[in-house]
LOBADO-876892 format. One line per 3 residues: number of its first residue (from 1); their letters; for each residue x negated, y, z negated of C-alpha. Coordinates in pm, 1 decimal. Last residue first. Example, Ala and Ser with C-alpha at 12.3 -4.5 7.8 and 13.67 -1.06 7.14 Angstrom:
<nodes>
2	SA	-1367.0/-106.0/-714.0  -1230.0/-450.0/-780.0
</nodes>
This chain:
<nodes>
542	XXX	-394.3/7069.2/-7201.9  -623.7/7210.2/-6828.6  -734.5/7535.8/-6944.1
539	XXX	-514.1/7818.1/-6860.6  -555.3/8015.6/-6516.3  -268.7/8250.6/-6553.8
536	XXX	-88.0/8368.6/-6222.7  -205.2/8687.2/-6181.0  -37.1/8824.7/-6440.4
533	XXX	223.2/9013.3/-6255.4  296.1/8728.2/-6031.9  290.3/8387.3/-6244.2
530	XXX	373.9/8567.0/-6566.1  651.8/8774.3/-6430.8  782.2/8482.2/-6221.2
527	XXX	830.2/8313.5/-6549.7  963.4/8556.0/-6740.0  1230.2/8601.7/-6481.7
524	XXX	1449.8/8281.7/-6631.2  1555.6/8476.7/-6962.5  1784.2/8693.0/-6784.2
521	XXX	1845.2/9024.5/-6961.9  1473.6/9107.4/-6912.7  1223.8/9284.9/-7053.9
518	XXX	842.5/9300.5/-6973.0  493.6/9485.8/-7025.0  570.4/9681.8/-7394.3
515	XXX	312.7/9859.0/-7544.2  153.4/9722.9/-7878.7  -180.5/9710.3/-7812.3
512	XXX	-126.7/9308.9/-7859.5  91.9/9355.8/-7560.7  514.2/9268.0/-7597.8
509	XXX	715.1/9088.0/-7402.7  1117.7/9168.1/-7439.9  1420.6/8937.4/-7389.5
506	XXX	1742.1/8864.2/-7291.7  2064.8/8891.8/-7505.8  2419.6/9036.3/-7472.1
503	XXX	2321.6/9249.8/-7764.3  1967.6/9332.6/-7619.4  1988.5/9706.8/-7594.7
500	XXX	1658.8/9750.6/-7783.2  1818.7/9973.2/-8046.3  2068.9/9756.5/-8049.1
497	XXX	1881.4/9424.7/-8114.2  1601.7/9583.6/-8338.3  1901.0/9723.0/-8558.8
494	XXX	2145.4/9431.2/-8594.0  2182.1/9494.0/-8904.2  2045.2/9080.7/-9016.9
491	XXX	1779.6/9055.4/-8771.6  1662.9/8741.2/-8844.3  1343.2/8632.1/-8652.9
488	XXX	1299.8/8264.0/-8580.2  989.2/8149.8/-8454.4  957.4/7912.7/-8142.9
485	XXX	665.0/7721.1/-8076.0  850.1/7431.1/-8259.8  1111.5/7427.6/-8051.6
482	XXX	1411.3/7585.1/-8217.3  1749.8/7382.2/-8371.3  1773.3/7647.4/-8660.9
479	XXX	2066.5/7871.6/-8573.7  2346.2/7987.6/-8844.6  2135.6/8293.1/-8960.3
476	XXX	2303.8/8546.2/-8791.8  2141.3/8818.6/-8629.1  1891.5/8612.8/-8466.1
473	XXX	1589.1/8698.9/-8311.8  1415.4/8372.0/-8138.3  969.6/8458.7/-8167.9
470	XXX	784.8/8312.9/-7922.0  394.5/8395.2/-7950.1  196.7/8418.4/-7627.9
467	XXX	-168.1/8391.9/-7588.6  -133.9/7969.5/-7549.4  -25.9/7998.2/-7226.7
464	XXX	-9.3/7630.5/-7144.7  339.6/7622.5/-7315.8  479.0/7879.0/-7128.3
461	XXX	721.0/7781.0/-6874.4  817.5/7534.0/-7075.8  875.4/7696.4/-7383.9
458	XXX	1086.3/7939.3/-7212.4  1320.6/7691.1/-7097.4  1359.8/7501.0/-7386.6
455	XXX	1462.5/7844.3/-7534.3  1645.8/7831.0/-7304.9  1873.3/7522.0/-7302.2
452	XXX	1861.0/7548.2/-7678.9  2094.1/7812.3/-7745.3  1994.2/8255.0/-7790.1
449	XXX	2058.0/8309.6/-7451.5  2466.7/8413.3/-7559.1  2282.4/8670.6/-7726.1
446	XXX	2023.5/8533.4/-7914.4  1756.3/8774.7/-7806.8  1391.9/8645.1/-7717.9
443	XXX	1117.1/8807.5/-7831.0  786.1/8711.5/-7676.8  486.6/8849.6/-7840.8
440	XXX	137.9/8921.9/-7684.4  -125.5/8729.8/-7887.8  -439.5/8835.9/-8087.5
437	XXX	-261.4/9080.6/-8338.3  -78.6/9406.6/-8260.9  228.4/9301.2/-8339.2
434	XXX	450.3/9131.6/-8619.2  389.6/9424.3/-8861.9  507.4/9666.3/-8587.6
431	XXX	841.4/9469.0/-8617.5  917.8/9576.8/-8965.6  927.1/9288.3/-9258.2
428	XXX	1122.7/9153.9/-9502.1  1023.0/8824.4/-9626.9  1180.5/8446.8/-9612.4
425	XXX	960.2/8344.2/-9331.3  1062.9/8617.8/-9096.5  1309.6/8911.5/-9210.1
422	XXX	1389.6/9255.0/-9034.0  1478.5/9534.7/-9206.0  1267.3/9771.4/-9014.7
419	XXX	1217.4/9841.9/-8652.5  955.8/9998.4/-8471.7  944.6/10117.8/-8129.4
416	XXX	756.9/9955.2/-7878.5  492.6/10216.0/-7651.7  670.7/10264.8/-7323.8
413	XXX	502.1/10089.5/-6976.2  803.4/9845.5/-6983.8  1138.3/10063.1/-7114.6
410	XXX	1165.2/10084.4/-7508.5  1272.8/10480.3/-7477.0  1493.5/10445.7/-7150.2
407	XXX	1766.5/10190.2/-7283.6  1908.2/9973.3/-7085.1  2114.2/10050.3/-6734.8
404	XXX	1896.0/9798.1/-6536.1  1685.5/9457.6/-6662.0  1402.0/9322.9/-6439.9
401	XXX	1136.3/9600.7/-6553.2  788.1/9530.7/-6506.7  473.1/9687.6/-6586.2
398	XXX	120.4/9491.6/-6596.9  61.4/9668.5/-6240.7  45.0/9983.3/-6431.1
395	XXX	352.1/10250.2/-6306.6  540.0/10194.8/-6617.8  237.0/10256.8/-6869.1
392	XXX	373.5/10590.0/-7005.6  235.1/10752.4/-7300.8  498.9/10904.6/-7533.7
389	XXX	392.3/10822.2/-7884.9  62.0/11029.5/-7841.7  100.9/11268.9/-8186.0
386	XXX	103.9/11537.6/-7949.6  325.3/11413.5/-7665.9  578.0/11319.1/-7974.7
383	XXX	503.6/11637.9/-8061.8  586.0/11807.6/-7766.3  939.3/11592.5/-7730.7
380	XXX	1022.0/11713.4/-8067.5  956.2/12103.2/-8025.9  1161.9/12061.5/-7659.6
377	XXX	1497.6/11908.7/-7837.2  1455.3/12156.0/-8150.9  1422.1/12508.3/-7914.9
374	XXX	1053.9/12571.7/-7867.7  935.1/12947.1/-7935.2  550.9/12914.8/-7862.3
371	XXX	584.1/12962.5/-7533.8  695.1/13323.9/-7658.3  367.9/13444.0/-7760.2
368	XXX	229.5/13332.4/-7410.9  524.6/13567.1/-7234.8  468.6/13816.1/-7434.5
365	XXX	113.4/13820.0/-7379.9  128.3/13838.5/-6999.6  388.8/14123.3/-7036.5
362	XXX	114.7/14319.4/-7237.6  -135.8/14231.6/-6997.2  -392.3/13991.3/-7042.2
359	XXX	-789.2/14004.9/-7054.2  -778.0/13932.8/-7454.8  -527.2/13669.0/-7364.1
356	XXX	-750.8/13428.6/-7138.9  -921.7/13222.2/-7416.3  -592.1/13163.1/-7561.4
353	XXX	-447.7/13035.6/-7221.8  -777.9/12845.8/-7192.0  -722.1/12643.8/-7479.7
350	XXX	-409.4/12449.9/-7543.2  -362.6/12404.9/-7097.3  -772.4/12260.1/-7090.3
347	XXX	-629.7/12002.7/-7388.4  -342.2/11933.1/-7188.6  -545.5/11896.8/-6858.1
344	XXX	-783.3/11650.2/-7054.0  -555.9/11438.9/-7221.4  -351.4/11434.9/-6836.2
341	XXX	-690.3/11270.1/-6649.1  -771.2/11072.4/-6959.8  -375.2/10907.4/-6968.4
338	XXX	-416.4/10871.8/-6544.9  -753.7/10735.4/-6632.3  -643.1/10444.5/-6894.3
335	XXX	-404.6/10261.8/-6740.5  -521.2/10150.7/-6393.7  -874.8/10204.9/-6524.2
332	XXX	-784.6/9899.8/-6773.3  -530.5/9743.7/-6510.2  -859.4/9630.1/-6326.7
329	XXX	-966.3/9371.3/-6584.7  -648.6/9172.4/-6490.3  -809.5/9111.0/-6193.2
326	XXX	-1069.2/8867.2/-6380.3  -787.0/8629.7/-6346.6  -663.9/8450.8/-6682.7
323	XXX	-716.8/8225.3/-6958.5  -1079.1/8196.5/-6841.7  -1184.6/8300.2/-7252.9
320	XXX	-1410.0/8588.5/-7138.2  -1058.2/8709.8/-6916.8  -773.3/8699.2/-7202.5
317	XXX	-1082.0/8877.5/-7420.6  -1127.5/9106.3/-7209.3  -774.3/9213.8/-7171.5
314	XXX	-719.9/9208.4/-7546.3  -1005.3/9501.8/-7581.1  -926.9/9705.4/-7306.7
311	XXX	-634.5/9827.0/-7389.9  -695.7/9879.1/-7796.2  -1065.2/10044.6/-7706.9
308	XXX	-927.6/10319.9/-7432.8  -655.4/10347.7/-7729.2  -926.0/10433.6/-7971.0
305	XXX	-1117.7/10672.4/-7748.3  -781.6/10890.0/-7651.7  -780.0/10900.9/-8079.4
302	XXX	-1108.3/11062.4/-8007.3  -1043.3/11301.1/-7795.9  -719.5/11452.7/-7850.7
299	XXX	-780.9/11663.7/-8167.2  -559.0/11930.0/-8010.3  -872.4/12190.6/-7970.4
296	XXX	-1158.0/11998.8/-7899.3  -1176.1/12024.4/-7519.4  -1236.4/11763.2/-7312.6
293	XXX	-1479.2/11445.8/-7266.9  -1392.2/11173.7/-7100.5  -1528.7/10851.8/-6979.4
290	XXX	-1853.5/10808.1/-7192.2  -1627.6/11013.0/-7481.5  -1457.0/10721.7/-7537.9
287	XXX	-1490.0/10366.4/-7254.2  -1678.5/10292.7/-7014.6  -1726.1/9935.7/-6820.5
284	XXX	-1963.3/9639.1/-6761.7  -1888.8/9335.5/-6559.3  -1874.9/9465.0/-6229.1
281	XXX	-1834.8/9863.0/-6216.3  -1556.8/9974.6/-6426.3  -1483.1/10317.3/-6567.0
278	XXX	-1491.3/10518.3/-6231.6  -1569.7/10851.9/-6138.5  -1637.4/10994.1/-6495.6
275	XXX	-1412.3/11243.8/-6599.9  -1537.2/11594.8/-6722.1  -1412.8/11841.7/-6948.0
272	XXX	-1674.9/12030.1/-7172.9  -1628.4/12318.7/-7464.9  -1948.8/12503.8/-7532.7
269	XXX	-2128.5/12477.1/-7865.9  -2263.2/12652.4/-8190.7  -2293.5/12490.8/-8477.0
266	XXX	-2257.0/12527.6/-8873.9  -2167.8/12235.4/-9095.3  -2124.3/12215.8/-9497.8
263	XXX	-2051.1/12586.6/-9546.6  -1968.7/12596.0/-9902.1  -1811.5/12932.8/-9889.8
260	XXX	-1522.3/13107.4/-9622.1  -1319.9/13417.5/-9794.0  -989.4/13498.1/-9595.8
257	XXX	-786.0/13802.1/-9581.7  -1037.9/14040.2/-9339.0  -803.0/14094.5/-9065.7
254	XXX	-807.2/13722.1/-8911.3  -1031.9/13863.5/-8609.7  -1228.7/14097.8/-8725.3
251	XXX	-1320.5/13916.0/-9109.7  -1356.7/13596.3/-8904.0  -1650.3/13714.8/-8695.5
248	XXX	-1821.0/13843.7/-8988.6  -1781.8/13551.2/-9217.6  -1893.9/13300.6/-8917.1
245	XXX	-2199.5/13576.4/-8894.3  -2247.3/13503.1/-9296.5  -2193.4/13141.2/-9301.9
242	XXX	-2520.9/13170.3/-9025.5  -2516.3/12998.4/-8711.9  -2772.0/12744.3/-8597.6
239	XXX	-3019.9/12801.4/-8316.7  -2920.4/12971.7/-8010.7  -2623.3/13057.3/-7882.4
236	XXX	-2683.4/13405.1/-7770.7  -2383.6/13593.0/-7687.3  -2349.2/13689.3/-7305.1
233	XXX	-2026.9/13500.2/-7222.1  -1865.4/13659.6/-7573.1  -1790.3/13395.1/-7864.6
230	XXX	-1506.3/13146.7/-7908.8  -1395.8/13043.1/-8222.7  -1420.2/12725.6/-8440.9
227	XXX	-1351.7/12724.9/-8815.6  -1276.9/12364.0/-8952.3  -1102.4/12373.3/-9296.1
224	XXX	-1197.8/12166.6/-9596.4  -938.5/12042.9/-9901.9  -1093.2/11742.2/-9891.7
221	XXX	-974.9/11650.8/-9566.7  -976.8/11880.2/-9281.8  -766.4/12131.3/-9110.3
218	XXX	-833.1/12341.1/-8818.8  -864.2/12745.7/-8862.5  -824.4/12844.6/-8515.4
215	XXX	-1023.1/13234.9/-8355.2  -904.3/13323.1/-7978.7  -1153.6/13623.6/-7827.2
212	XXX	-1252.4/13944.5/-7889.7  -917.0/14100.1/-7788.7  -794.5/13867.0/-8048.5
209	XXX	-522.0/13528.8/-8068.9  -572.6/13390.1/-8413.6  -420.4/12987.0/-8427.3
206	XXX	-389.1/12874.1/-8793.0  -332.8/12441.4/-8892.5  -98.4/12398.5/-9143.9
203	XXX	-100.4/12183.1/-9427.5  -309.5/12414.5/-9654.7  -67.6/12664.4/-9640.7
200	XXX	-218.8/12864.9/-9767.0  -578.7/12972.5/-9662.7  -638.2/13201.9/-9977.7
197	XXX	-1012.2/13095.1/-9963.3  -1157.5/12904.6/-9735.3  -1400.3/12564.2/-9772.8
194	XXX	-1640.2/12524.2/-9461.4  -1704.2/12308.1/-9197.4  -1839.3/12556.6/-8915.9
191	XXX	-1837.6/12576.1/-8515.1  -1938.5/12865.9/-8264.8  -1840.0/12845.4/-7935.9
188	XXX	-1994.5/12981.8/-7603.5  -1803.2/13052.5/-7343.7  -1765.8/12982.6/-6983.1
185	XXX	-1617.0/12694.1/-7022.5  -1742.9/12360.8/-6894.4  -1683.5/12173.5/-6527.0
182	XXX	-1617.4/11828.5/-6463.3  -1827.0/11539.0/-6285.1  -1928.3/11242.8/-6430.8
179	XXX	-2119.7/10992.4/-6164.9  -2167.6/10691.6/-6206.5  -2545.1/10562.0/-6119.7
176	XXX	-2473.6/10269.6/-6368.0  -2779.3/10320.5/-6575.8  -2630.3/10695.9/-6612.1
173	XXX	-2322.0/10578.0/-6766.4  -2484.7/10333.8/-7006.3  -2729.7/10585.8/-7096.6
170	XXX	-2424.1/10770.4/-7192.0  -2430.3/11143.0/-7279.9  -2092.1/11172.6/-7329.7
167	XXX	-2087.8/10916.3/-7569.6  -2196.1/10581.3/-7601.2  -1843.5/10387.1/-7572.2
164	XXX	-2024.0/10143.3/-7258.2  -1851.3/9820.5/-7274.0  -2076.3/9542.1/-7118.4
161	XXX	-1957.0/9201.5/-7048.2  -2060.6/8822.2/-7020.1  -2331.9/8950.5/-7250.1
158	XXX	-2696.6/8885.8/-7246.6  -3026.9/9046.0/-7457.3  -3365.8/9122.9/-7382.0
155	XXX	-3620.1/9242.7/-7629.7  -3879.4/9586.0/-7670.5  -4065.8/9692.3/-7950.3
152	XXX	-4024.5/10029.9/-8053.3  -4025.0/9947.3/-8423.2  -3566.9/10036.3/-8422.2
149	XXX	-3539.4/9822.0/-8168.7  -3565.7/9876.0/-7763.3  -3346.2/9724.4/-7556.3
146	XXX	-3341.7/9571.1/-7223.4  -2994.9/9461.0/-7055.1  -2853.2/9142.4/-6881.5
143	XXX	-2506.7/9147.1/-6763.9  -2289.8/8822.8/-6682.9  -2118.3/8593.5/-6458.8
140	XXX	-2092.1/8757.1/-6109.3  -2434.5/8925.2/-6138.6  -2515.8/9241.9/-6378.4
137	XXX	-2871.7/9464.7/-6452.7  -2946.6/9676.7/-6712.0  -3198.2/9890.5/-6870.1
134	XXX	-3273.9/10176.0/-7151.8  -3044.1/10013.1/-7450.3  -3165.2/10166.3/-7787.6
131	XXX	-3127.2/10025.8/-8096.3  -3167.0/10266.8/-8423.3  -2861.2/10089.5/-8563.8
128	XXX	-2734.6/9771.2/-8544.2  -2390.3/9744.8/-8665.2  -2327.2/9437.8/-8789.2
125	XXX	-2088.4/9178.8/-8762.9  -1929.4/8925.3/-9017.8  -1535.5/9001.4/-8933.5
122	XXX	-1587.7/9172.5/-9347.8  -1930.3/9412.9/-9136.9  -1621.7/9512.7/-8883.1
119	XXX	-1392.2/9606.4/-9153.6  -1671.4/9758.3/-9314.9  -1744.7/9958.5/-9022.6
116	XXX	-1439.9/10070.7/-8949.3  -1379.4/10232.1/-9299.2  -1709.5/10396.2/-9262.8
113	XXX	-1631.6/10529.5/-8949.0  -1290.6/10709.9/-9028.6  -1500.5/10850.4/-9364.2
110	XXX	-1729.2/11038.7/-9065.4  -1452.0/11105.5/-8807.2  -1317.5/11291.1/-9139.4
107	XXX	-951.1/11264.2/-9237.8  -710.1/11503.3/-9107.0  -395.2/11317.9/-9066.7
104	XXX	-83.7/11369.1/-8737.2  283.8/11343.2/-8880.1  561.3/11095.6/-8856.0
101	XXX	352.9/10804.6/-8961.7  561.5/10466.7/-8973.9  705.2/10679.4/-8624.3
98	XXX	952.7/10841.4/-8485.8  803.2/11168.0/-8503.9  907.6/11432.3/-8807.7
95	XXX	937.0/11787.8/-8713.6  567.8/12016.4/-8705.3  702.3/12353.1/-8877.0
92	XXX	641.9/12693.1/-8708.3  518.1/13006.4/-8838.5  498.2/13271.7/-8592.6
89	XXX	402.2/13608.7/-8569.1  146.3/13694.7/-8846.6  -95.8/13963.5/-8830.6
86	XXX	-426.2/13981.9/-8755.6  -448.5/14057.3/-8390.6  -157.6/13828.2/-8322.9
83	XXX	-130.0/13561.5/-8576.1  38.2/13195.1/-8529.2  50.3/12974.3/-8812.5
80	XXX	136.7/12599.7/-8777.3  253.8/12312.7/-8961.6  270.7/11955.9/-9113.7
77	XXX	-37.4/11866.6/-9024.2  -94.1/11565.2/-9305.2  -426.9/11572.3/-9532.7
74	XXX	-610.3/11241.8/-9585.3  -650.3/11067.8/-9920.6  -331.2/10878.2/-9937.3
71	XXX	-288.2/10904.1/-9548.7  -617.5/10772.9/-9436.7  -631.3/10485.5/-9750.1
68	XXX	-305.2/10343.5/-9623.0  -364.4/10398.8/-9264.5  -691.1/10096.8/-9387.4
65	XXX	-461.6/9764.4/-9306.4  -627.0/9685.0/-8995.0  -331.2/9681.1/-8809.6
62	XXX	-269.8/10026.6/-8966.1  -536.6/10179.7/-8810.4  -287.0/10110.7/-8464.3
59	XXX	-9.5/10321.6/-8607.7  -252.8/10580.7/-8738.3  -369.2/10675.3/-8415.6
56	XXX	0.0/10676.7/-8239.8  50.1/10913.9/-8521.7  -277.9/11082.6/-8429.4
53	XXX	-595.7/11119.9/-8630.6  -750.3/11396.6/-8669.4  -1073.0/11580.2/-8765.7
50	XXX	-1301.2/11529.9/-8458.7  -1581.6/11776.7/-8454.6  -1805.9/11543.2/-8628.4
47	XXX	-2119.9/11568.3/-8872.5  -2250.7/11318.8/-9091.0  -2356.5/11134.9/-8819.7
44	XXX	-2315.0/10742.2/-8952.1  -2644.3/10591.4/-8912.1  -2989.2/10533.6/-8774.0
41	XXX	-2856.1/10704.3/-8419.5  -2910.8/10458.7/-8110.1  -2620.8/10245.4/-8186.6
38	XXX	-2596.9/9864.8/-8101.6  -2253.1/9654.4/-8097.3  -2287.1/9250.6/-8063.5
35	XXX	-1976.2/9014.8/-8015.9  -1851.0/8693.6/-8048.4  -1472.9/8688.5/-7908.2
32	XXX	-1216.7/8536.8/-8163.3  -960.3/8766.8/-8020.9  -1003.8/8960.9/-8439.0
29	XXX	-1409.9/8938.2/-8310.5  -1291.7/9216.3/-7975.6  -1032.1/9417.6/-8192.1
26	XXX	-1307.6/9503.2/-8435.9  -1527.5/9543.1/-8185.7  -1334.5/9798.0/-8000.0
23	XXX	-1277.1/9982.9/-8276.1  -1614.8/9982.9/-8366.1  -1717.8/10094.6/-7997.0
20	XXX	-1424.5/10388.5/-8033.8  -1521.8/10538.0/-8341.2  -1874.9/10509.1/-8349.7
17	XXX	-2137.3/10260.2/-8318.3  -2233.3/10279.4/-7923.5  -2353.5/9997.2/-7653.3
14	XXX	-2041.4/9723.8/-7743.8  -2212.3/9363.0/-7596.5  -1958.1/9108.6/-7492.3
11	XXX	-1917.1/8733.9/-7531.4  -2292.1/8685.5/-7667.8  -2554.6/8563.5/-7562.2
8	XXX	-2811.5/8485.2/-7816.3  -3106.7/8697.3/-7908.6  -3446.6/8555.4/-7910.3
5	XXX	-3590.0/8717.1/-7600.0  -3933.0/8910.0/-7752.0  -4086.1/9157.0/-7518.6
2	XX	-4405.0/9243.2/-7636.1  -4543.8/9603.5/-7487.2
</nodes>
């Protein structure tokens, strides 16, 4: 077999095309990294059992200015319908989250993936398909892997990193020798994309608790629905399900009100959670379903796969570009499993209740029925779990909090919270649209801070960190003596500086995922944060 080497290095090598591994590369060549992302399918699978996208989701899609096209053609979940052996006990509405997108958007993993990969193929890289990586090996300064092309024949190729998003089959995983341990339901499912009839309302997704066994109607785009229901332990799941046995099995369960047609997808499958045992081993790590697989009910899995790709993605590039300590690397694990580890217990919490009812007492089912009963306060905090606005980095090493008695919703770990009415360069603006670029952003409150003494002060302690942008918010717009790093953000209602609790000044540091890693009501702590916390930053010599 020829083995051909004429492919460059490049900073990091993505092994898997879909959602997460073009995120990741996207976010990867916007750092300025050079990268290379090989799939072993010849193109987008048609097929996908994710159907939504998150607000948190749609908050980071946005950065890549396509949430626009999601949500005009998408459909929102706005809803839900509860039925208890056919008929209809609870009908909920989904409140508004704090967010730019208050409500979760079905929009095909398939149309997600197109979108991605023209904004990657626009960054000038290609997808290339039909590649298969079978071998690698890794030293201190880089990993070297086989692959085969789409003719069979067989080439080398370098990275300074790997990022394994290849599924939950990975090769890369099983290269590595890490192990993925988990366990899988005991029942079959059975799976179909279909359009159905007299399915009002179309925003709302419909849960079906049976003695045969739990029965959802998910919602899709185009007017689609995704049927999934579980099937007895003993059922043969062989083959490919007909519309006519989905038909059947609805019919009993639903109470015969609904007419399915146009079957586009029919599957059977079982329902996995598993966790690999570590996502970083030297230079190459996991990310997506190659970490964590769980259950499909929730739509959890892969908006998890995006963030994996949004934390990791401005840490490697920090490290390819020696800008700072390798150790940094380790916060991605440090971050990301206790989020897998709870996405996966939540999902397992969704689902097994519903697969458990049909062996239930009438007490037991009740008392499920009734967890479904949230007063306002508790609906809104499980929906801001559910649309993942409320992940919690405060116990990652990158998390520190040098300012007491302020607010407990844009705390260090907490995801920022946007802000509107603000203006920069003459234009209004919200503060999301100054994140989630290349560079962390330093805002620093006028207050009584807001003079040139520290400003001064912050420029100097970070003038050789050139992955920080300084931005001075001002509610008034009397002050213009800034260093030149410095950009002035007026904040004319006050509203980013009280809802951030910085009216006596001080200052926030935000990641280019945008969560926040420092605040402060004295300015002069930033710079034992950045020599401490971030392992005290290796720049290039000026």
């Amino acid at each position: 077999m020829m083995v051909s080497d004429n492919f460059k290095r490049c900073d990091v090598l993505v092994a898997g095309g879909r959602t997460t591994g073009l995120m990741l590369a996207i976010r990867l060549r916007r750092q300025g990294l050079s990268v290379r992302i090989i799939d072993s399918s010849p193109g987008i699978d048609p097929h996908s059992r994710a159907t939504v996208l998150h607000s948190r989701s749609l908050e980071l899609m946005e950065n890549l200015g396509i949430s626009k096209e999601i949500v005009t053609n998408g459909q929102q979940l706005r809803g839900m319908r509860l039925f208890e052996e056919g008929q209809l006990v609870l009908e909920t509405a989904n409140p508004p989250v704090d967010s730019p997108f208050p409500f979760a958007t079905a929009y095909s993993q398939k149309r997600i993936e197109h979108l991605l990969e023209k904004k990657l193929r626009d960054l000038g890289v290609n997808v290339e398909r039909s590649t298969n990586l079978f071998a690698l090996e890794q030293d201190a300064t880089s990993v070297r892997v086989r692959l085969r092309d789409p003719d069979g024949s067989e080439c080398r190729a370098e990275a300074s990193w790997l990022v394994g998003c290849d599924g939950a089959h990975s090769t890369t995983r099983h290269l590595l020798g890490i192990e993925f341990p988990g366990w899988q339901s005991r029942y079959p499912y059975i799976l179909a994309d279909v359009i159905i009839e007299n399915d009002d309302p179309a925003h709302a997704y419909f849960s079906f608790l049976h003695r045969d066994g739990p029965l959802y109607f998910f919602i899709l785009d185009a007017g689609r629905r995704q049927v999934v229901a579980s099937l007895p332990q003993a059922y043969s799941a062989d083959g490919t399900p007909s519309l006519a046995e989905v038909q059947a099995l609805v019919d009993r369960r639903s109470g015969g009100n609904y007419r399915l047609r146009d079957a586009r997808w029919l599957n059977y499958f079982r329902i996995g959670y598993r966790l690999a045992d570590r996502f970083r081993q030297g230079r190459v790590f996991l990310a997506g379903d190659a970490a964590h697989i769980n259950s499909l009910v929730g739509g959890h899995g892969m908006n998890t796969g995006i963030q994996d790709a949004c934390n990791l993605a401005w840490k490697l590039a920090l490290a390819s570009k020696g800008l700072v300590s390798d150790a940094l690397l380790d916060s991605y694990e440090a971050e990301r499993r206790p989020v897998a580890e709870k996405m996966i217990a939540g999902t397992r919490d969704l689902t097994e209740p519903n697969d458990s009812y049909r062996f239930m007492t009438k007490a037991q089912k009740e008392t499920l029925i009734k967890g479904f009963q949230m007063n306002p306060d508790d609906l809104m905090s499980f929906y801001r779990n559910f649309e993942e606005l409320d992940l919690d980095y405060s116990a990652s090493p990158l998390s520190r909090d040098d300012s007491s008695g302020l607010s407990r919703q844009v705390k260090p770990g907490s995801e920022a919270r946007n802000v509107e009415g603000l203006t920069y360069e003459g234009q209004t603006c919200d503060l999301f649209s100054l994140l989630g670029g290349p560079n962390h952003a330093l805002f620093l409150f006028a207050g009584e801070l807001g003079d040139g003494d520290t400003t001064a002060l912050l420029s100097k302690w970070t003038k050789r960190l050139p992955w920080i942008e300084k931005y001075l918010v001002s509610i008034g717009k009397g002050r213009r003596n800034l260093p030149k790093d410095f950009r002035l953000l007026y904040d004319p209602q006050a509203q980013f500086t009280q809802r951030y609790g910085m009216l006596d000044g001080g200052l926030y540091l935000i990641r280019p995922d945008g969560y926040i890693s420092y605040r402060t009501s004295k300015a002069k702590g930033v710079g034992n944060y950045l020599a401490e916390v971030m392992q005290a930053c290796i720049s290039r010599p000026q």
